[in-house]
C-alpha positions as CSV (number, residue, x, y, z in Angstrom):
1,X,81.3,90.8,89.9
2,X,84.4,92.1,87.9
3,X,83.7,95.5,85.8
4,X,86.1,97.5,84.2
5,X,85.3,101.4,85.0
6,X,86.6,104.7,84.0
7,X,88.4,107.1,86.0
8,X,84.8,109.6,86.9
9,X,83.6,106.4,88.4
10,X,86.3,105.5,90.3
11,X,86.6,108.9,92.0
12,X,82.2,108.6,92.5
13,X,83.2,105.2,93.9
14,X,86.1,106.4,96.5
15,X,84.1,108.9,97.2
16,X,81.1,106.6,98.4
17,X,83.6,104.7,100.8
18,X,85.2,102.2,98.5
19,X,88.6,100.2,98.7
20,X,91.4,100.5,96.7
21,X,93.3,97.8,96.0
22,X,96.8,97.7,94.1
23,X,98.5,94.2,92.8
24,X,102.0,95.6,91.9
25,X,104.3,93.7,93.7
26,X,105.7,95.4,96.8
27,X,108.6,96.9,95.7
28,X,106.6,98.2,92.7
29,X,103.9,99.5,95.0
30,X,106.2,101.2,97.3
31,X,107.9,103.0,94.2
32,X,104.0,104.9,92.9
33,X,100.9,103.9,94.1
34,X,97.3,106.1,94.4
35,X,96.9,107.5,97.7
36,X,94.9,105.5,99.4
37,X,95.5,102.2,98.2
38,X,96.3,99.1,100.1
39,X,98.7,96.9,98.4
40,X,97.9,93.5,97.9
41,X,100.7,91.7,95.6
42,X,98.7,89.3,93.2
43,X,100.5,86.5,94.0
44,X,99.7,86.3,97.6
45,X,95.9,86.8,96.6
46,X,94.3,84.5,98.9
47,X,91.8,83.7,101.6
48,X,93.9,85.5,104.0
49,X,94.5,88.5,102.1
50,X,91.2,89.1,100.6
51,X,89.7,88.5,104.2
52,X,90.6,92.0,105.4
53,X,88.7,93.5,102.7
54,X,85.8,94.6,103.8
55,X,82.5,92.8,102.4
56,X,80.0,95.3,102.9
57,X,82.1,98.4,100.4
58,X,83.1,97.8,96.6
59,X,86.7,97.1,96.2
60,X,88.5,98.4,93.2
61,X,91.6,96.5,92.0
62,X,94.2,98.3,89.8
63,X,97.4,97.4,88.3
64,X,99.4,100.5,86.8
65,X,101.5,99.3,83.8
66,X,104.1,101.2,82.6
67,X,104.3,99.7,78.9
């Protein structure tokens, strides 16, 4: 289920155990990223990628734009 949250609810939801996900590109991602977060690149979303997420915690995906 996709569900765009504000920032209270994302802290609640690290808080309870939850993954964060970041699709900048690499290079983007290794410039500024939230501590934390794994980096997975949107275009290599894929069966492998989203495999090592973990099923059983909610995953929150975030792309920081800077325009």
């Amino acid at each position: 289920m996709v569900k765009q949250i504000e920032r209270d609810e994302v802290r609640a939801l690290l808080a309870a155990g939850a993954q964060l996900v970041d699709v900048l590109p690499e290079r983007e991602y290794a410039d500024e990223h939230l501590e934390g977060a794994v980096n997975v690149p949107a275009t290599a979303i894929g069966p492998d990628t989203v495999g090592a997420l973990r099923r059983d915690r909610p995953v929150i995906v975030y792309c920081y734009d800077r325009e």
